[in-house]
Jmol script that loads the backbone (N, CA, C; Angstrom):
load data "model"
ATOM      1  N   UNK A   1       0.183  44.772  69.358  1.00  0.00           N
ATOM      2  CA  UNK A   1       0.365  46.110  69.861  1.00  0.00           C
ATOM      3  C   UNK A   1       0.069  46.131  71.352  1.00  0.00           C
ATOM      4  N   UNK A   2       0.057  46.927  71.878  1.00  0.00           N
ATOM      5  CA  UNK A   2      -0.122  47.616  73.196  1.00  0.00           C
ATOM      6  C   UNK A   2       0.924  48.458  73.758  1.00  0.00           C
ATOM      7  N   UNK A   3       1.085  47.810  75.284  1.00  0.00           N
ATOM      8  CA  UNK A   3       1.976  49.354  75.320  1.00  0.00           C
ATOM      9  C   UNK A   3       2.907  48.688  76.872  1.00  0.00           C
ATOM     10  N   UNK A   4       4.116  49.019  76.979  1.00  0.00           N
ATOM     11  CA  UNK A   4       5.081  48.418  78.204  1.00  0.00           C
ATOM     12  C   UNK A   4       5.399  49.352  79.284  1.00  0.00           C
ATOM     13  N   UNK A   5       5.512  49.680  80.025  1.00  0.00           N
ATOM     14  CA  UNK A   5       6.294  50.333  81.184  1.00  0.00           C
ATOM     15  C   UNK A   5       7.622  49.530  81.614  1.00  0.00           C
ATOM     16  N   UNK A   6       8.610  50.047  81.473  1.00  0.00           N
ATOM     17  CA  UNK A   6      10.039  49.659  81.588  1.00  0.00           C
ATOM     18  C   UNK A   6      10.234  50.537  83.277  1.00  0.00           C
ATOM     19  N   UNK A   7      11.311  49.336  83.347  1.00  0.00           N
ATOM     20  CA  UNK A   7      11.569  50.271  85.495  1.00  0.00           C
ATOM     21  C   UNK A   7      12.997  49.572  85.274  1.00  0.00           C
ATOM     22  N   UNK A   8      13.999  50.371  85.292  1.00  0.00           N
ATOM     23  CA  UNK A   8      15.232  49.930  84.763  1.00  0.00           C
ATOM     24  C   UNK A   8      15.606  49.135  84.009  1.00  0.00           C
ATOM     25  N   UNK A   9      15.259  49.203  82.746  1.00  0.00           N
ATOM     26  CA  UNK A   9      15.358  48.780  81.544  1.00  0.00           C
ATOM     27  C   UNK A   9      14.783  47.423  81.413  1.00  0.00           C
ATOM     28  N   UNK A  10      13.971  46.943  82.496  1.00  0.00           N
ATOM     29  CA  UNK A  10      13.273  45.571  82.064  1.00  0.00           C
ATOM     30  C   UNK A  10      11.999  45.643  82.257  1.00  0.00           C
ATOM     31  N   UNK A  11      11.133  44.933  81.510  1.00  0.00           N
ATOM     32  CA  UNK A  11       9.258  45.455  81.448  1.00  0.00           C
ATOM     33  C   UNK A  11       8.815  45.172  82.769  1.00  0.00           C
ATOM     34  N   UNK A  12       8.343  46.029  83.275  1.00  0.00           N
ATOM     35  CA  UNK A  12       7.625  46.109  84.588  1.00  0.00           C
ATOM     36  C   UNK A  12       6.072  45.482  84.326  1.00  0.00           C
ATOM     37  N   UNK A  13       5.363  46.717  83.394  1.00  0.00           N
ATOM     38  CA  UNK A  13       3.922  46.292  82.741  1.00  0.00           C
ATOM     39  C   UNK A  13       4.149  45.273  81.552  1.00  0.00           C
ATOM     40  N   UNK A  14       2.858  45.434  81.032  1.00  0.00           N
ATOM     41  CA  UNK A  14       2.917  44.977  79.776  1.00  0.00           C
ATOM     42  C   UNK A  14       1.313  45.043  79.549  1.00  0.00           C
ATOM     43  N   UNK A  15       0.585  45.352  78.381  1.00  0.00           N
ATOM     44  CA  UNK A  15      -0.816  45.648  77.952  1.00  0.00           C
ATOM     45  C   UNK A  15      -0.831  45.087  76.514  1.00  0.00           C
ATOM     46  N   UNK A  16      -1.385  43.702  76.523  1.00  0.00           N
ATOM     47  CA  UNK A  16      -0.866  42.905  75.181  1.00  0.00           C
ATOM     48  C   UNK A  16      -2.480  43.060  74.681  1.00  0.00           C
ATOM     49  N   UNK A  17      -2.515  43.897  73.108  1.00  0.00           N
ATOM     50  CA  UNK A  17      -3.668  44.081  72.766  1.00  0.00           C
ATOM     51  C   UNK A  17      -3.869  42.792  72.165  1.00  0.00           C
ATOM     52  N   UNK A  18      -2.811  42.430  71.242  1.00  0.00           N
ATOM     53  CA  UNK A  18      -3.582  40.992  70.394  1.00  0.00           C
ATOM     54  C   UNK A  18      -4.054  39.806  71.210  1.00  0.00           C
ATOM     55  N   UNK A  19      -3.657  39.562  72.517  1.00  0.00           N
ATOM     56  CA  UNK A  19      -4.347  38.761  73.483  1.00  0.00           C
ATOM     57  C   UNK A  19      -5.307  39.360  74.274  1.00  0.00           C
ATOM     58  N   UNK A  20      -5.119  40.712  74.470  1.00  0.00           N
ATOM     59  CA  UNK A  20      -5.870  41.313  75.538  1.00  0.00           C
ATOM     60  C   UNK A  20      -5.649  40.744  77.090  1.00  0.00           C
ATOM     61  N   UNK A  21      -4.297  40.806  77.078  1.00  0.00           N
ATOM     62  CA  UNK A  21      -3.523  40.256  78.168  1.00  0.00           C
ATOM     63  C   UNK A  21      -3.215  41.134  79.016  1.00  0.00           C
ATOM     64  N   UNK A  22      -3.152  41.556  80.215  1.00  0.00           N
ATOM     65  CA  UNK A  22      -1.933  42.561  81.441  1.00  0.00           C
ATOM     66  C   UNK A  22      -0.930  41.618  81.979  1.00  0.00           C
ATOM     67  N   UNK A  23      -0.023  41.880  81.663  1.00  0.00           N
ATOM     68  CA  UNK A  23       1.131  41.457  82.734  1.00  0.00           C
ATOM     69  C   UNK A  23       1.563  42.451  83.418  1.00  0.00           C
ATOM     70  N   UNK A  24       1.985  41.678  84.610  1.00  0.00           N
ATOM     71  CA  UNK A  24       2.856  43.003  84.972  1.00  0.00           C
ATOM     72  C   UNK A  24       4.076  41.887  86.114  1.00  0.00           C
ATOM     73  N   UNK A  25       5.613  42.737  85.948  1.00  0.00           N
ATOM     74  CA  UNK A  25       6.856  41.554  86.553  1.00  0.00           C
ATOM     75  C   UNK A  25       7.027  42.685  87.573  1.00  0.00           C
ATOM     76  N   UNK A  26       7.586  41.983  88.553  1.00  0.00           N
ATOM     77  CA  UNK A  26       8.808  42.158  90.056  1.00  0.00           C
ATOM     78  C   UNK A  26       9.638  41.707  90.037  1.00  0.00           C
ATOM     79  N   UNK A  27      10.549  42.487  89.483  1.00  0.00           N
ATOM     80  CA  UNK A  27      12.220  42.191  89.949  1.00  0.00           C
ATOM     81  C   UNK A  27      12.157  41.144  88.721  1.00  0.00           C
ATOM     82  N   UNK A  28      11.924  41.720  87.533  1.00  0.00           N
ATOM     83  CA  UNK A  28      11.757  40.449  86.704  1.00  0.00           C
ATOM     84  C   UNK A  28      10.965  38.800  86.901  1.00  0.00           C
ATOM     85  N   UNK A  29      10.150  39.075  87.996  1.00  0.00           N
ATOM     86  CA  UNK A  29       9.739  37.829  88.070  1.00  0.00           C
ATOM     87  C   UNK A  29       7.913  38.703  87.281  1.00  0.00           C
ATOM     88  N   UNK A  30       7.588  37.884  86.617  1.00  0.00           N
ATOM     89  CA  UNK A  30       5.828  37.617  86.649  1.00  0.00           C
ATOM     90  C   UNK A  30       5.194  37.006  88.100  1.00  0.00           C
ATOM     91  N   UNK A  31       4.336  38.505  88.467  1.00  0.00           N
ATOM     92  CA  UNK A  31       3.222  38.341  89.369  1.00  0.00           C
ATOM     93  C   UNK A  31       1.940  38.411  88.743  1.00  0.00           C
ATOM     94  N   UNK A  32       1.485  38.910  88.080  1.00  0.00           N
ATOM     95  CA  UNK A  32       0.059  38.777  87.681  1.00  0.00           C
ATOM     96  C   UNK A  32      -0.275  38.737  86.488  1.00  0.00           C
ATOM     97  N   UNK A  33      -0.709  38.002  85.549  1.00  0.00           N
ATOM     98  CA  UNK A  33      -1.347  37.798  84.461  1.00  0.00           C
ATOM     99  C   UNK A  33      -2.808  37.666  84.470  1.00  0.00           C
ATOM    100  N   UNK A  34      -3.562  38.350  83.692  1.00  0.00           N
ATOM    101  CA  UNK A  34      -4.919  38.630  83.778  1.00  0.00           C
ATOM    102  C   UNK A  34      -5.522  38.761  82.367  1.00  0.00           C
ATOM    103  N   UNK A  35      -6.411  38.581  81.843  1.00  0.00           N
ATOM    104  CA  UNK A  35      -7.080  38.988  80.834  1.00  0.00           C
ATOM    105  C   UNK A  35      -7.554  40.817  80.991  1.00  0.00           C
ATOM    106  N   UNK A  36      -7.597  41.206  79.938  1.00  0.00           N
ATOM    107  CA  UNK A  36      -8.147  42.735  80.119  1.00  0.00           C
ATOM    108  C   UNK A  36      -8.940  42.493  81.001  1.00  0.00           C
ATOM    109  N   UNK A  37      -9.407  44.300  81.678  1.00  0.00           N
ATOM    110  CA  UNK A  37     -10.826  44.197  82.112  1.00  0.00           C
ATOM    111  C   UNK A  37     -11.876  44.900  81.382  1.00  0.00           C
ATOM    112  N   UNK A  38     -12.841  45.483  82.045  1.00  0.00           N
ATOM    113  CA  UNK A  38     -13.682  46.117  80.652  1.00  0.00           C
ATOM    114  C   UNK A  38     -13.005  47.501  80.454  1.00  0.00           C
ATOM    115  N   UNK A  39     -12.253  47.896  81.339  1.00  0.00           N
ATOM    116  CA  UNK A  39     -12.047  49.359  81.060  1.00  0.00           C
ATOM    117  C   UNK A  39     -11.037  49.355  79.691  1.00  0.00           C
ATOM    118  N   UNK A  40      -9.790  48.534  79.833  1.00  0.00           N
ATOM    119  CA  UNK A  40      -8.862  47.637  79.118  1.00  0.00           C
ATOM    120  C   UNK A  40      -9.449  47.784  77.911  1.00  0.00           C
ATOM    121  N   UNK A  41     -10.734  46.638  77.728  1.00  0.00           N
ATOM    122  CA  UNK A  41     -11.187  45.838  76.344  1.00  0.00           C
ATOM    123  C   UNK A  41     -11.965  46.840  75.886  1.00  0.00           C
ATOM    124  N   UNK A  42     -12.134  48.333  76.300  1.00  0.00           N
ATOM    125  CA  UNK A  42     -13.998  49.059  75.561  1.00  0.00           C
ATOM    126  C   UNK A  42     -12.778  49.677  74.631  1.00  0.00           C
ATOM    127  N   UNK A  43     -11.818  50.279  74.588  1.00  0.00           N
ATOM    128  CA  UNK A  43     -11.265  51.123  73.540  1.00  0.00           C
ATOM    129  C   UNK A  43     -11.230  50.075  72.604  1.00  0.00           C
ATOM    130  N   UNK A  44     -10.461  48.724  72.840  1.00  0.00           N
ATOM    131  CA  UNK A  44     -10.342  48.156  71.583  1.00  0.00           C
ATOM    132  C   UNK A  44     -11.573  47.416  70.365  1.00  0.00           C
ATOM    133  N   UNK A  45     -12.474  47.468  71.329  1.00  0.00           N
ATOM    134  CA  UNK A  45     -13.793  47.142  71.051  1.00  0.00           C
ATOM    135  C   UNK A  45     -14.187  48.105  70.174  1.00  0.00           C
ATOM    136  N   UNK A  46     -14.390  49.415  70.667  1.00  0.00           N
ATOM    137  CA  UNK A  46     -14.618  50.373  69.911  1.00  0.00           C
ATOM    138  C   UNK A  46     -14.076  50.491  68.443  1.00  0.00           C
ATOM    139  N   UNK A  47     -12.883  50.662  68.389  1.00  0.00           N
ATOM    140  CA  UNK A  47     -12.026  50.401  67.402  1.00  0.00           C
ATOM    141  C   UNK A  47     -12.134  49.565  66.322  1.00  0.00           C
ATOM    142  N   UNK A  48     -12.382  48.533  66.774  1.00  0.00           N
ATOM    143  CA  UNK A  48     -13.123  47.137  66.265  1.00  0.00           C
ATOM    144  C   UNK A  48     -13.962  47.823  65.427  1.00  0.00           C
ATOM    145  N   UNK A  49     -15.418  47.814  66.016  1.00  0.00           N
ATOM    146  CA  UNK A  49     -16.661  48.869  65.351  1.00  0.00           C
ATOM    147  C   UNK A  49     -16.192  49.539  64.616  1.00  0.00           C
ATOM    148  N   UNK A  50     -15.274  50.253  65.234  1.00  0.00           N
ATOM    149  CA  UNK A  50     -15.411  51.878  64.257  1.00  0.00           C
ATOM    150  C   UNK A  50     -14.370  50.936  62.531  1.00  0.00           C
ATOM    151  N   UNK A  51     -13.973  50.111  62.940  1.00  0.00           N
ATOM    152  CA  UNK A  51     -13.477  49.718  61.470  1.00  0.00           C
ATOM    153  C   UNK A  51     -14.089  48.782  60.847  1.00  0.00           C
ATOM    154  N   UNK A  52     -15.334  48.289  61.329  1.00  0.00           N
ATOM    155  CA  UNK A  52     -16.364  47.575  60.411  1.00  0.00           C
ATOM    156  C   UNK A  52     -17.288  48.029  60.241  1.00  0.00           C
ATOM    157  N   UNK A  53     -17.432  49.409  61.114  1.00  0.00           N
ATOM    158  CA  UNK A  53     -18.461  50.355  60.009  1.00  0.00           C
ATOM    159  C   UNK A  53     -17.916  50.969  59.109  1.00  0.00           C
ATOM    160  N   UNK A  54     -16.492  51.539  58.316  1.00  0.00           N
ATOM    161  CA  UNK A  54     -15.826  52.290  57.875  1.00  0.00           C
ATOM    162  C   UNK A  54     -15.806  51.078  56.487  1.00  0.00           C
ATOM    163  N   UNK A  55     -15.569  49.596  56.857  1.00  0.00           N
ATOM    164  CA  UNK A  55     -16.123  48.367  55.877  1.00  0.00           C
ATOM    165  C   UNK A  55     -16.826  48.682  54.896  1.00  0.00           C
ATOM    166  N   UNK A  56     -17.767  48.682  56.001  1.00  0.00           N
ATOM    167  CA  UNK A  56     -19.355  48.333  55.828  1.00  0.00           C
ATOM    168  C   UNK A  56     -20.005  49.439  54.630  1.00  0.00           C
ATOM    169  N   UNK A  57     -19.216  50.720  55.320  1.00  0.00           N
ATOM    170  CA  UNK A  57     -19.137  52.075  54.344  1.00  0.00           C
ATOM    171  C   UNK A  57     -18.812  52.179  52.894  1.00  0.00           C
ATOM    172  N   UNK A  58     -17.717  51.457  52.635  1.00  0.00           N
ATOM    173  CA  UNK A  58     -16.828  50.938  51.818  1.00  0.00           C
ATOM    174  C   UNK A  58     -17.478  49.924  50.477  1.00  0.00           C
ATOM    175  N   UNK A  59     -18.092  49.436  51.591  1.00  0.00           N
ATOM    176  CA  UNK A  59     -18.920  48.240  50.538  1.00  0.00           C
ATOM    177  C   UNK A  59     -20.300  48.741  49.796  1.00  0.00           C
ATOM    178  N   UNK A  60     -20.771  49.671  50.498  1.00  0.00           N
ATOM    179  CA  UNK A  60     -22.351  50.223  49.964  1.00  0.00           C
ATOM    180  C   UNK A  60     -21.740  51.397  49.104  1.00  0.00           C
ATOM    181  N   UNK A  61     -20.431  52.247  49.116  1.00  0.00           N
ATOM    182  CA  UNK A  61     -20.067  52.755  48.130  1.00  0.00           C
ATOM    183  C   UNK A  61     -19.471  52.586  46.990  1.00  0.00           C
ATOM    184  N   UNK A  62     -19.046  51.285  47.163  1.00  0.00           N
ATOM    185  CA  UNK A  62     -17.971  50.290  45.686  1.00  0.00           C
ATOM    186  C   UNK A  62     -19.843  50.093  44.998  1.00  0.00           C
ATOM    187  N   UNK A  63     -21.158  50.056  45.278  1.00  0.00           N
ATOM    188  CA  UNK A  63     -21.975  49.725  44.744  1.00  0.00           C
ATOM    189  C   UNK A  63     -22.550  50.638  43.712  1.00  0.00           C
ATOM    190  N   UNK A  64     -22.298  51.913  43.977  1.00  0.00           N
ATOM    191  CA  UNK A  64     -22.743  52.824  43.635  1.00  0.00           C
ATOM    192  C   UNK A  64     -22.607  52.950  41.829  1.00  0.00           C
ATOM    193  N   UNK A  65     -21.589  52.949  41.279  1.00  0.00           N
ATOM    194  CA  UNK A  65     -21.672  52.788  39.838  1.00  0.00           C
ATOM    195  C   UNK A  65     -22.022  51.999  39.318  1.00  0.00           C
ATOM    196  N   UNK A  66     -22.354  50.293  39.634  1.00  0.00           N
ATOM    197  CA  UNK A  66     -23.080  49.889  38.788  1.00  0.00           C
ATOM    198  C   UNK A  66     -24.478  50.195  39.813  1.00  0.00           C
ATOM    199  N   UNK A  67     -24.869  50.421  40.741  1.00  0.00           N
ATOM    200  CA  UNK A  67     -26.497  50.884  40.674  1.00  0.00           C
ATOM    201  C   UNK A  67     -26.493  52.258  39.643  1.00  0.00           C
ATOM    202  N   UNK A  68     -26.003  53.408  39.332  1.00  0.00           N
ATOM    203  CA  UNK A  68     -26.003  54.160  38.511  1.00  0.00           C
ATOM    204  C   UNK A  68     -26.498  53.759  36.986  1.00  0.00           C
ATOM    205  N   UNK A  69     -25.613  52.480  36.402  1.00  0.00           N
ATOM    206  CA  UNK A  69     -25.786  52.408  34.977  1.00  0.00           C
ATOM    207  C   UNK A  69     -26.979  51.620  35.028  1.00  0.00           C
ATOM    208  N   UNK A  70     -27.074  50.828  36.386  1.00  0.00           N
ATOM    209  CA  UNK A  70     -28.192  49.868  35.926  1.00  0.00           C
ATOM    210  C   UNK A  70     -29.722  50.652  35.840  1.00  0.00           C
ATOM    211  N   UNK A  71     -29.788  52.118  36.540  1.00  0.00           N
ATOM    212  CA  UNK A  71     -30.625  52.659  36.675  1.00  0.00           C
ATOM    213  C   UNK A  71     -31.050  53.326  35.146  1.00  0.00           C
ATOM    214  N   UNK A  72     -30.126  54.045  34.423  1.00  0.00           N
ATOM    215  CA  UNK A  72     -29.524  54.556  33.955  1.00  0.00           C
ATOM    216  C   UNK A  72     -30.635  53.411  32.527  1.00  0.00           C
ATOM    217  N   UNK A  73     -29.316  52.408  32.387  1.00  0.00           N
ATOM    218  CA  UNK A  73     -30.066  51.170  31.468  1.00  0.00           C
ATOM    219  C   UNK A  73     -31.465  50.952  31.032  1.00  0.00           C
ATOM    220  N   UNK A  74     -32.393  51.563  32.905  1.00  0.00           N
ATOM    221  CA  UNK A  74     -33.860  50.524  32.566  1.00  0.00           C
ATOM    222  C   UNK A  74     -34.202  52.355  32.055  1.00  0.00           C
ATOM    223  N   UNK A  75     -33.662  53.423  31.997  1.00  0.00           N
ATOM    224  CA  UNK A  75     -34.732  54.579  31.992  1.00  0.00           C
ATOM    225  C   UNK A  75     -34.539  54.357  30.561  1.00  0.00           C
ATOM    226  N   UNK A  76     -33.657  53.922  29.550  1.00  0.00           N
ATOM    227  CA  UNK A  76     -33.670  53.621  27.970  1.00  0.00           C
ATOM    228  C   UNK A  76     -34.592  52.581  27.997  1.00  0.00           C
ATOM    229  N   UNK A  77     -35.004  51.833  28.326  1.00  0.00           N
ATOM    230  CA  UNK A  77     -36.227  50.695  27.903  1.00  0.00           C
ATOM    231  C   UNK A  77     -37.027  51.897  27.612  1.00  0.00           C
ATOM    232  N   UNK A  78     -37.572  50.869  26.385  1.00  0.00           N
ATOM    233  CA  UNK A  78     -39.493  52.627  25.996  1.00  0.00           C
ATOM    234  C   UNK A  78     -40.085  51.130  25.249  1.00  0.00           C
ATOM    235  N   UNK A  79     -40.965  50.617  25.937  1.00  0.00           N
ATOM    236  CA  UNK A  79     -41.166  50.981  27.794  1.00  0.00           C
ATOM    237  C   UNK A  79     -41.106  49.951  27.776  1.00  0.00           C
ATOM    238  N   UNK A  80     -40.611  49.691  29.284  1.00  0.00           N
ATOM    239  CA  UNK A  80     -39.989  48.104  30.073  1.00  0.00           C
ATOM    240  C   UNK A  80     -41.187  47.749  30.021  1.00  0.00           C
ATOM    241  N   UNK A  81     -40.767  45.957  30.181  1.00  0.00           N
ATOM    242  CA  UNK A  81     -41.909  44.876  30.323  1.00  0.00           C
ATOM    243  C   UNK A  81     -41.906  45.006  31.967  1.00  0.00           C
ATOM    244  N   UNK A  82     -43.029  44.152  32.487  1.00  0.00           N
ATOM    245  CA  UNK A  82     -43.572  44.122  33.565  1.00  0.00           C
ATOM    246  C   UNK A  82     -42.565  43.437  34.425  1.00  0.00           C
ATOM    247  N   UNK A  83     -41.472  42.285  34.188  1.00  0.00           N
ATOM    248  CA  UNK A  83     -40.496  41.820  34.576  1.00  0.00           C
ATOM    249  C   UNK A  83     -39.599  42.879  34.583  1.00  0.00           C
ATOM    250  N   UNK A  84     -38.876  44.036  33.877  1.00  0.00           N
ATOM    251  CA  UNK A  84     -37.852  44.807  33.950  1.00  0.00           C
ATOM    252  C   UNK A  84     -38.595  45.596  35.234  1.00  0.00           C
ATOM    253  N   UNK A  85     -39.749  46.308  35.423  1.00  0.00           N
ATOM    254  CA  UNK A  85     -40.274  47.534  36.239  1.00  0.00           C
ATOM    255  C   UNK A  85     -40.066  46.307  37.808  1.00  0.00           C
ATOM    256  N   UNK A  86     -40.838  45.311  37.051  1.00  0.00           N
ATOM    257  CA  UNK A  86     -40.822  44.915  38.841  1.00  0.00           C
ATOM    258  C   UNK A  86     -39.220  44.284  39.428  1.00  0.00           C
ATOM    259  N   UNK A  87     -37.965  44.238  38.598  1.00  0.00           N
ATOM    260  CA  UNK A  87     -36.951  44.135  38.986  1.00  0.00           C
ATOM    261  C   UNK A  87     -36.099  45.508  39.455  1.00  0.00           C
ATOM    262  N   UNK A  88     -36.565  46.260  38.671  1.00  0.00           N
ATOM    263  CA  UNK A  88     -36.165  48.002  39.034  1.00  0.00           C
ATOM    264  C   UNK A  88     -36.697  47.777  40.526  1.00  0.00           C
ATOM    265  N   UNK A  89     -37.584  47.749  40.385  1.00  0.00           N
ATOM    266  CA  UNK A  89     -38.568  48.539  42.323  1.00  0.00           C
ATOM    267  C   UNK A  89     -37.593  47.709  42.809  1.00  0.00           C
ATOM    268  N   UNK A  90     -37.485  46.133  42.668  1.00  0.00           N
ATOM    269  CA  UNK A  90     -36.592  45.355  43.932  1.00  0.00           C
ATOM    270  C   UNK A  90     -35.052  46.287  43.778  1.00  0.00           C
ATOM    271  N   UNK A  91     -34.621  46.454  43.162  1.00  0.00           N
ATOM    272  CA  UNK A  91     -33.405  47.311  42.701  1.00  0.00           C
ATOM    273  C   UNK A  91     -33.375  48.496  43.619  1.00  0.00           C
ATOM    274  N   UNK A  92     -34.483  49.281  43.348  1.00  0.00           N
ATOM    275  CA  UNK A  92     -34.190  50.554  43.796  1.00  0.00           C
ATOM    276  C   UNK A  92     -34.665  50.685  45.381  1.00  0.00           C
ATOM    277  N   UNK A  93     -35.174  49.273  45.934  1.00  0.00           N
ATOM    278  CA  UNK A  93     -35.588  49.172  47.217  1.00  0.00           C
ATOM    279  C   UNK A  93     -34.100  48.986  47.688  1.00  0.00           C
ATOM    280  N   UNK A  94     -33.099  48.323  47.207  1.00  0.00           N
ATOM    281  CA  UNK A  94     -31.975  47.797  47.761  1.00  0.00           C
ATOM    282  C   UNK A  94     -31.073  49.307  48.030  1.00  0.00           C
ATOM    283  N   UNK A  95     -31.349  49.673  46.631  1.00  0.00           N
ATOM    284  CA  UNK A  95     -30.687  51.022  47.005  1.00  0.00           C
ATOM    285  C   UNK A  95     -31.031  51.884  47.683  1.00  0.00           C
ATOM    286  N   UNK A  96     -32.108  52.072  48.083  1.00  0.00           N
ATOM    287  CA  UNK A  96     -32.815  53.212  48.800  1.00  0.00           C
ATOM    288  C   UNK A  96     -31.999  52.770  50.512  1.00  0.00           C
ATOM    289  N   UNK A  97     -32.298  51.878  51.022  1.00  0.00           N
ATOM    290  CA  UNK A  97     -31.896  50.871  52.292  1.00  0.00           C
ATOM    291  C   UNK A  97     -30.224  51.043  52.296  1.00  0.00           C
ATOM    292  N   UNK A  98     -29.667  51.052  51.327  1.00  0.00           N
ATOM    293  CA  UNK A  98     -27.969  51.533  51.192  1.00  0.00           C
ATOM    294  C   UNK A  98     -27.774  52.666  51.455  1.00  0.00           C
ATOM    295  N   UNK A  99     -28.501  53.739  50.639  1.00  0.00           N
ATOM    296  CA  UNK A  99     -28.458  55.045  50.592  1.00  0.00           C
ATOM    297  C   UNK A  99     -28.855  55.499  52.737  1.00  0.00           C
ATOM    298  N   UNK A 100     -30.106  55.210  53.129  1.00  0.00           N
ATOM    299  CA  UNK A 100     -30.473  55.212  54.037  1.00  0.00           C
ATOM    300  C   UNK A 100     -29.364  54.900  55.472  1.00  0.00           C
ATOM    301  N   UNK A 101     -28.622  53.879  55.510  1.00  0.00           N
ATOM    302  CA  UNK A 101     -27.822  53.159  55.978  1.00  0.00           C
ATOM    303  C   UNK A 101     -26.591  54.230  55.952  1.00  0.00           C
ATOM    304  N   UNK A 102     -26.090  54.695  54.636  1.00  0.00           N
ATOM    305  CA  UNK A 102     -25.104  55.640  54.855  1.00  0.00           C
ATOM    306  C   UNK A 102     -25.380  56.958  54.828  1.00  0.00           C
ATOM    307  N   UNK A 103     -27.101  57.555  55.194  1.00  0.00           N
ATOM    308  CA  UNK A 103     -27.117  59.062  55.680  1.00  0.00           C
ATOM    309  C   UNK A 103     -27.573  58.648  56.786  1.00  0.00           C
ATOM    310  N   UNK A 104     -27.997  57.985  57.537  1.00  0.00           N
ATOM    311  CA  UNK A 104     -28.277  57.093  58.360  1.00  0.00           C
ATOM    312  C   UNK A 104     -27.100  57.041  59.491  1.00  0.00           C
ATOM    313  N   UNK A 105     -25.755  56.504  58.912  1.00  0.00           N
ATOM    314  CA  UNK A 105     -24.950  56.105  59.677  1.00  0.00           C
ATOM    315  C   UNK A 105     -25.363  54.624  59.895  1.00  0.00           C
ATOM    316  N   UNK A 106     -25.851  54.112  59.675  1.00  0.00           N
ATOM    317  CA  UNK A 106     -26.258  52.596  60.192  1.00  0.00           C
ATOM    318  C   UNK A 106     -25.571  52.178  59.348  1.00  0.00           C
ATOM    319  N   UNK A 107     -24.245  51.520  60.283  1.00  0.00           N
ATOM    320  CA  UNK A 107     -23.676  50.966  59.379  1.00  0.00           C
ATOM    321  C   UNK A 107     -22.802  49.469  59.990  1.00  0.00           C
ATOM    322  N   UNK A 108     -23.867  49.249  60.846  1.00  0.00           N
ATOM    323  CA  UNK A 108     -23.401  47.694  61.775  1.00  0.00           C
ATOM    324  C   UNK A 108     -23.659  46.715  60.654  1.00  0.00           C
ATOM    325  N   UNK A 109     -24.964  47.009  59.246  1.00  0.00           N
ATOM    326  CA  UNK A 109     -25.113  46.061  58.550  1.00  0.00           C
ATOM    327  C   UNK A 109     -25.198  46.331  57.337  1.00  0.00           C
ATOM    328  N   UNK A 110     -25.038  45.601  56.375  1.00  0.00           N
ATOM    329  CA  UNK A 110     -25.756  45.977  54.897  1.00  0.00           C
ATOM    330  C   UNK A 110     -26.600  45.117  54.380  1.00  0.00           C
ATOM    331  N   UNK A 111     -27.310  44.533  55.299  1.00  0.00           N
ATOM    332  CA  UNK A 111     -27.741  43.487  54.749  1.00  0.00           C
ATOM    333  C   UNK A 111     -29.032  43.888  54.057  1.00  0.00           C
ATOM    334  N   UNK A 112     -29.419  43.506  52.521  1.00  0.00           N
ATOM    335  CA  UNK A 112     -30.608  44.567  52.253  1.00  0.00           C
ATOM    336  C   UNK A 112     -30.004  45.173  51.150  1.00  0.00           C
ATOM    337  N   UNK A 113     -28.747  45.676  51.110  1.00  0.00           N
ATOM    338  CA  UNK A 113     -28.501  46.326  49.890  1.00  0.00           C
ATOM    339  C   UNK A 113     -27.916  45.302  48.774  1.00  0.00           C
TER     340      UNK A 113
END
end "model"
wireframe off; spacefill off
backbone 0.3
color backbone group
């Protein structure tokens, strides 16, 4: 993607996102090739982010039904052994840190849930 400026029907610019390239031609010749600069690279950067937190989002909510049944499961134990309670707490620590993360907005990681 990106985006061209045409100057009588031949590309003048050129803004190459998948390289993060600028060109830009004279008279059809190439004068300058450059890598973005930061002004260039912060939108796509952004973008970037904003779709691996939207991931990241994605992934701590596909979790949600089986943390439900598994919760669900240990409240029918009468009454859990000392191995089921102390696997719940690690359980419900993971979830709490998920839950947190997405009222939170923190969502650069999931690591934890």
């Amino acid at each position: 993607m990106g985006a061209r400026v045409f100057d009588g029907g031949a590309v003048a610019q050129e803004w190459d996102d998948d390289t993060r390239t600028y060109r830009r031609w004279d008279d059809g010749v190439l004068v300058e090739e450059r890598e973005y600069d930061e002004d260039e690279a912060a939108p796509l950067a952004e973008a970037e982010a904003c779709e691996a937190r939207e991931e990241a989002r994605e992934s701590l909510l596909d979790k949600v039904d089986a943390a439900i049944e598994a919760d669900l499961a240990y409240l029918d134990l009468n009454p859990p052994t000392t191995a089921q309670a102390v696997a719940q707490v690690a359980r419900l620590t993971r979830q709490t840190v998920a839950l947190l993360r997405l009222v939170g907005a923190r969502l650069d990681d999931t690591t934890g849930t």
